[in-house]
C-alpha positions in Angstrom: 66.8 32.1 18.3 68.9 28.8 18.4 71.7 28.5 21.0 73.7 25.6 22.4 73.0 23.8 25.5 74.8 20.8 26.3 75.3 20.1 22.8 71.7 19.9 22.2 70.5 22.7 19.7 67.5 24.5 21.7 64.9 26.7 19.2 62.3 29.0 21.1 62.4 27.3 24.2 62.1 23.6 23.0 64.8 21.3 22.0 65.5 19.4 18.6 65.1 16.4 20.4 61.8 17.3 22.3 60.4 18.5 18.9 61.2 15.3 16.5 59.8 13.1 20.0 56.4 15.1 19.6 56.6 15.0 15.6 57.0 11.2 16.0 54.2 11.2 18.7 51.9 12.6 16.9 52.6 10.6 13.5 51.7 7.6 15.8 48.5 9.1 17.1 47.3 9.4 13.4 48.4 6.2 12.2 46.7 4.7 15.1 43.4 6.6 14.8 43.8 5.6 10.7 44.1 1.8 12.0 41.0 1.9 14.1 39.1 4.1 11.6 39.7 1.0 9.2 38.9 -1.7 11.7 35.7 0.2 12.2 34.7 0.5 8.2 35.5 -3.1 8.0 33.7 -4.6 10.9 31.0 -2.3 9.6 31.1 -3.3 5.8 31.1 -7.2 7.2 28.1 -6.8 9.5 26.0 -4.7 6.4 27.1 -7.8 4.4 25.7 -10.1 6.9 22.8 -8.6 6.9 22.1 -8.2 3.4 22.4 -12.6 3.0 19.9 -12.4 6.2 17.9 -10.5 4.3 18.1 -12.2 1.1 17.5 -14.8 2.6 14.4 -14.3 4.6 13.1 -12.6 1.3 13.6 -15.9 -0.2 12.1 -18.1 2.9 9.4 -16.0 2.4 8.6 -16.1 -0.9 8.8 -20.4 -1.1 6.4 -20.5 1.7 3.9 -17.8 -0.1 4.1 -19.7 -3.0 4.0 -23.3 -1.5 0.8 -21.9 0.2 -1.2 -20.3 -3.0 0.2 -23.6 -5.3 -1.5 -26.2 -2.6 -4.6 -24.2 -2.2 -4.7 -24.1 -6.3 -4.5 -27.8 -5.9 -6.9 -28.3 -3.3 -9.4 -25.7 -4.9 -9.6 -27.4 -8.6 -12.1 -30.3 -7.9 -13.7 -27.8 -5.3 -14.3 -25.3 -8.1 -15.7 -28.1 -10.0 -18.7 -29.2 -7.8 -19.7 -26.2 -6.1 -22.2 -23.3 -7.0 -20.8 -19.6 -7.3 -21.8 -16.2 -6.3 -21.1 -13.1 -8.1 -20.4 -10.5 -5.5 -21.9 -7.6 -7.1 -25.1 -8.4 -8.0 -25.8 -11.8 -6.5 -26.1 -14.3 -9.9 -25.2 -17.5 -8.6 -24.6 -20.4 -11.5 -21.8 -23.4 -11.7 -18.2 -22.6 -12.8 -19.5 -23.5 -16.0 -22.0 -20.9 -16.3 -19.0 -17.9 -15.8 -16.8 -17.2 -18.3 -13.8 -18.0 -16.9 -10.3 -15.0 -16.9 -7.5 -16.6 -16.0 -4.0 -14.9 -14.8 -1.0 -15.1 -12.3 -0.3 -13.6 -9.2 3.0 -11.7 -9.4 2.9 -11.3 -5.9 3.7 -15.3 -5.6 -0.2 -15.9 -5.2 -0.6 -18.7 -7.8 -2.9 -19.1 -10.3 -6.0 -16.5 -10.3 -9.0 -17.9 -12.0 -12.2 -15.2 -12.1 -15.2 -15.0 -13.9 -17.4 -12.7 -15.8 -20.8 -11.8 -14.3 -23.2 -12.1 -17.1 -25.4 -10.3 -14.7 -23.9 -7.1 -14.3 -20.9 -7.4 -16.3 -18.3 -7.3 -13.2 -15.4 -9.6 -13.2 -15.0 -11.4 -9.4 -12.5 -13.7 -7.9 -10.8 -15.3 -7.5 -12.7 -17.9 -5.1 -9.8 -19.0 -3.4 -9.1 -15.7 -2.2 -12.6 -14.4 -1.8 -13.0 -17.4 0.8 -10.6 -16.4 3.2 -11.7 -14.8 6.6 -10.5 -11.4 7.3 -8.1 -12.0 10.1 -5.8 -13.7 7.0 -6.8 -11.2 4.5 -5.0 -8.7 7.2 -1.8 -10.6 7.5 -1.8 -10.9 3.9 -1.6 -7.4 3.5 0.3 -6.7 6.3 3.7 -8.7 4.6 2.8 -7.4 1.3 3.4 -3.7 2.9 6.4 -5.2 4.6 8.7 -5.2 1.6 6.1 -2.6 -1.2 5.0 0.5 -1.5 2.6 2.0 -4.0 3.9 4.5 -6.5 2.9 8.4 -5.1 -0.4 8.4 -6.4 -1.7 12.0 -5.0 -2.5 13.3 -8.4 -5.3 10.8 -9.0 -6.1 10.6 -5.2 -7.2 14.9 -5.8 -8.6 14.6 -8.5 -11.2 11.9 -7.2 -11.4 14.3 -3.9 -12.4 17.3 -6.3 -14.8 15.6 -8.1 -17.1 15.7 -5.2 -17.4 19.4 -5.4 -16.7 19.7 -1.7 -17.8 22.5 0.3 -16.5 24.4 2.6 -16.9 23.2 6.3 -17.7 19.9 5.6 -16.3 16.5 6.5 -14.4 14.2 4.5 -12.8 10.4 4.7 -10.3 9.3 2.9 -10.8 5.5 2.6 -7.4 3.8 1.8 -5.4 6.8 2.0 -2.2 4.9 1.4 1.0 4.2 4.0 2.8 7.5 3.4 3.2 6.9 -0.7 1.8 10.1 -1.3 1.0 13.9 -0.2 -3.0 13.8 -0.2 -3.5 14.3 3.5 -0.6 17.0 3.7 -2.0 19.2 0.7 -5.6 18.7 1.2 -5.0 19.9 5.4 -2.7 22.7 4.1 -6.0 24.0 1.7 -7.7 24.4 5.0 -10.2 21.0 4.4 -11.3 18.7 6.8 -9.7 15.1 5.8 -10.0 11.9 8.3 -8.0 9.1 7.0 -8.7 5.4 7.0 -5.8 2.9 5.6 -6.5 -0.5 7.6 -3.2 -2.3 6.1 -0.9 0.4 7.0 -2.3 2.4 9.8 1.0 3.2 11.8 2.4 5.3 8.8 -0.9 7.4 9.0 -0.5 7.8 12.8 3.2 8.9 12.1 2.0 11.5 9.7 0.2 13.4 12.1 -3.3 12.8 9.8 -6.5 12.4 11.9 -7.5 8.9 11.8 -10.7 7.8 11.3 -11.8 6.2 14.9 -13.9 3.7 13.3 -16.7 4.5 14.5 -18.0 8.0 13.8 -19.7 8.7 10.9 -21.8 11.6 9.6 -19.1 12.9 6.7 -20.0 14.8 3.9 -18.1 12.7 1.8 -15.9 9.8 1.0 -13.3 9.8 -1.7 -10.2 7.0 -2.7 -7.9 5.7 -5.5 -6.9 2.2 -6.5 -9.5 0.6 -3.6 -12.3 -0.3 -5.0 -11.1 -3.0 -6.8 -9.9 -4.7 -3.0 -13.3 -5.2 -1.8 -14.0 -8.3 -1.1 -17.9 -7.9 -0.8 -18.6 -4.8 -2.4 -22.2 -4.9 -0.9 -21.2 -4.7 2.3 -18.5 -2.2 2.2 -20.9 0.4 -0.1 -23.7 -0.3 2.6 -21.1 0.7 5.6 -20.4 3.8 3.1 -23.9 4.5 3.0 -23.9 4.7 7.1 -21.0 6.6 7.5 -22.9 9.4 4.7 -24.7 12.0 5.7 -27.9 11.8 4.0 -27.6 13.0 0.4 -23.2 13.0 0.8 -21.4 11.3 -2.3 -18.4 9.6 -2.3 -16.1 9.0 -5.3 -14.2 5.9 -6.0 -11.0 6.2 -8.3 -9.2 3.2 -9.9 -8.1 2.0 -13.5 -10.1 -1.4 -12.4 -13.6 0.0 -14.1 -11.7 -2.3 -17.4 -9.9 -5.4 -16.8 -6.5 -4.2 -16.2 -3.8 -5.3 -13.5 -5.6 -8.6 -12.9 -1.4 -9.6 -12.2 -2.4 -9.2 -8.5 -4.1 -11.6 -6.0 -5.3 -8.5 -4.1 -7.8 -7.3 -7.0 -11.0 -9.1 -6.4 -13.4 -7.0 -8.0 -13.6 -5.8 -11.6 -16.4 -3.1 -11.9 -16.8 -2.9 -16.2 -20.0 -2.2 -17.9 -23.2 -2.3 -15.5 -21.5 -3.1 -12.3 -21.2 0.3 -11.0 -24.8 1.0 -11.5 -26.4 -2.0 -10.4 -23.6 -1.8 -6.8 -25.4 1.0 -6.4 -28.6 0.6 -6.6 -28.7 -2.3 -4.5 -27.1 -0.2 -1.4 -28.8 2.9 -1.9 -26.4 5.1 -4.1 -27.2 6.0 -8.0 -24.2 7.3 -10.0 -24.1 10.7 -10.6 -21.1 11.7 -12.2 -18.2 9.6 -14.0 -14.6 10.7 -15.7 -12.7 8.6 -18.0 -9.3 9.9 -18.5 -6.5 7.3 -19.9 -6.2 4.9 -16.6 -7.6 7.7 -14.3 -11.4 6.4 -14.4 -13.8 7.4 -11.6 -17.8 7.0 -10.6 -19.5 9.5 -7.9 -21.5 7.8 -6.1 -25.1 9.8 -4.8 -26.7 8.4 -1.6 -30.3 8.6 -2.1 
């Protein structure tokens, strides 16, 4: 009920006046709170800008010095290549450059030109040199800033189907060697079945960790069987790594080894050192103490069990 005080219209206890001060009050609050709000998105839409250039541009320091790298070692490696004697890494054939026939690509990856050669041996396709020369320790780091800025497509399909193939049984033990830095749902689905999986992926091993996967120590060995996808074809001495399988096997355990890389495909890639076409598998294995017992060729999903004997 409105009534006259003073000549100040009063409604339900609080005047005109006291009303339109608190309208106005609040009016300001808002366009205050608007103001900061948009100070806040700008300063925030300048800094994300910032750091996209700092990242653009670290993506591009990066890359020069990647490529300055592989382009001086290409340089450096041609008369090299020239004089010395070479070693296929399967099955041991050593000849001259001239005595390989010689595949020749580039790395998309910013490694430079990737010159390998055909075993006529065993068939495999190895190389290239420059890359098979390096120690470990860079080999690591290599990886390592790959991983910084890639991740492989989920590849848990093909990862399965190379697990199934060794006709697991229950109770047993299994490692999966390279199982990939959280790309895919191997690990999750194969625990969830009720199977016993220890994982191994030496260029991203935190992201295992983080998913809660037992991680291979290392050390310990005795498993059933060893299964992966899209690795063989990174081993750098496929010798040795097959004869570390072999230790890590309990006697009579297979392991099966899943990758397109049985042809020559996705050669684009500094990281592939090993082609395993025609003999290659067979003769790999018989020099470490494995025979093939199974293989499946399916499209670009291609895979060899491996026996130990």
């Amino acid at each position: 009920m409105a009534r006259l005080r003073g000549g100040i219209v009063m409604v339900a206890g609080l005047s005109w006046l006291g009303r339109l001060g608190a309208s106005q009050a609040t009016d300001l609050a808002l366009a205050e709170t608007a103001a900061r709000e948009a100070a806040a998105r700008a300063e925030a839409d300048a800094l994300r800008a910032r750091l996209d250039k700092l990242e653009a541009q670290a993506a591009l320091t990066e890359r020069y010095f990647t490529e300055a790298f592989w382009s001086a070692l290409d340089v450096a490696y041609e008369p090299i290549l020239a004089q010395r004697s070479l070693t296929c890494i399967v099955c041991g054939h050593t000849d001259g450059r001239n005595g390989f026939e010689i595949r020749e690509d580039r790395c998309y990856f910013g490694g430079g030109r990737l010159e390998r050669y055909v075993c006529p041996g065993c068939d495999c396709v190895f190389g290239p040199q420059k890359y098979l020369d390096l120690d470990e320790a860079f080999v690591g780091k290599d990886y390592q800033v790959l991983y910084s800025r890639y991740a492989e497509g989920d590849t848990t399909a093909n990862e399965l189907r190379a697990f199934r193939s060794l006709q697991a049984e229950p109770g047993g033990r299994y490692l999966d060697w390279g199982a990939g830095g959280g790309w895919n749902r191997t690990l999750e689905t194969l625990k969830g079945e009720g199977w016993d999986i220890v994982a191994h992926e030496p260029n991203a091993a935190g992201a295992i960790a983080e998913s809660g996967a037992q991680v291979w120590d290392g050390v310990s060995g005795g498993f059933d069987g060893i299964f992966s996808n899209n690795v063989i074809e990174h081993f750098r001495d496929p010798v040795a790594q097959f004869q570390a399988f072999h230790a890590l096997l309990k006697p009579g355990g297979k392991m099966a080894h899943a990758s397109p890389c049985y042809d020559y495909c996705f050669a684009f890639t500094r990281f592939h050192s090993v082609f395993l076409l025609g003999r290659s598998p067979n003769i790999l294995a018989e020099r470490t103490g494995f025979r093939v017992v199974d293989s499946e060729r399916d499209g670009e999903y291609i895979n060899h069990v491996f026996q130990r004997v």
